[in-house]
N, C-alpha and C positions, 0 to 999 in steps of 0.2 A: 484516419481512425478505422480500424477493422474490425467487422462484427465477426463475432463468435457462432459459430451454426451451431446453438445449442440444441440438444437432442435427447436431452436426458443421459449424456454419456456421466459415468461418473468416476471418480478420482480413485487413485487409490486408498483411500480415506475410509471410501464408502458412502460419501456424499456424491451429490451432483454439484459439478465442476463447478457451478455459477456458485452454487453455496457455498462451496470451499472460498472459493474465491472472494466472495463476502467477507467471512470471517476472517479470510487473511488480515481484512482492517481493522475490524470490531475491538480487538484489544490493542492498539497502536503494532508497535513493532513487537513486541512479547509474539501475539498471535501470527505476526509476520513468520518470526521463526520457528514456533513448530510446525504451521506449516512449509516451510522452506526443509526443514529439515523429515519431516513424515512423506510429504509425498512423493513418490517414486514414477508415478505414468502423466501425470499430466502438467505441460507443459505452460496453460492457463494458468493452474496453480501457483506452480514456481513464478510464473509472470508476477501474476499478483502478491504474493508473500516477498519476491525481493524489494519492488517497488515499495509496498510498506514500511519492510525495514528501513531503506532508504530513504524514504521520505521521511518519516518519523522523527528520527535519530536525528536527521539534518537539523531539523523545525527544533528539536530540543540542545542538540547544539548550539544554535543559533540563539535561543532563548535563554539558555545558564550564560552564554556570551555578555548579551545584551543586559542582564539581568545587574548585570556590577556597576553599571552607568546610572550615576545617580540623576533622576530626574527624565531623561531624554531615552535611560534602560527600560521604565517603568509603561513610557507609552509604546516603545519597541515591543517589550513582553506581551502588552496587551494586543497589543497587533500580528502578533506571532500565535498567540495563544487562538485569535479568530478564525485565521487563517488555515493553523491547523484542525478544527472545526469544521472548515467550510471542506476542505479538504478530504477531511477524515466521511462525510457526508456523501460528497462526492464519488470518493473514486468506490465505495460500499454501495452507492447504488446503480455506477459501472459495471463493477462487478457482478454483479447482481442478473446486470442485464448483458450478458456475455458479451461486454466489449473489452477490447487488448487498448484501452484507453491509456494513451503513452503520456506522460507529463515530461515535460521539456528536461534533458540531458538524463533525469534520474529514470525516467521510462525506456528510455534507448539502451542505458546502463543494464539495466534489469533486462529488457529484452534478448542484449547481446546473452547474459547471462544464465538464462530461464531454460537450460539445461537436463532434460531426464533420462 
């Protein structure tokens, strides 16, 4: 896990990169995307806004899946639904705290990608 030497640099946004970063979760993958698509200097940023898209999406994927399954959908959904909770928690107060906090295959995906 690599810590972020926060220093009060800020994004192109005009926030500091930890807040951006934050927000990248705040609204699931919606906020992933605009900031994915707004920010232009910081590469935290992007970090964070791909990984939420991609986490998000999956976890919802996963959920309209499970969702058709009668009976054995229903405990799936709900386990899905926590998960993405504990998650959504999680990586917002990673963020927060300028870590490059990589989640297994979707973190490395986004890292490769996190592009400015």
């Amino acid at each position: 896990m690599n810590q972020f030497n926060f220093n009060g640099k800020k994004s192109s946004t005009g926030l500091d990169e930890n807040i951006a970063g934050l927000l990248c979760y705040v609204g699931t993958f919606i906020t992933g995307l605009i900031f994915y698509f707004m920010e232009k200097d910081s590469r935290f940023v992007k970090f964070h806004a791909l990984q939420s898209i991609m986490l998000f999406l999956s976890l919802s994927i996963v959920n309209r899946i499970f969702a058709w399954i009668p009976l054995l959908g229903g405990i799936i959904t709900d386990l899905t639904g926590l998960l993405a909770f504990i998650f959504w928690i999680l990586m917002m107060v990673k963020a927060y705290n300028g870590e490059w906090f990589k989640l297994p295959i979707i973190g490395e995906i986004a890292d490769r990608n996190a592009n400015v």
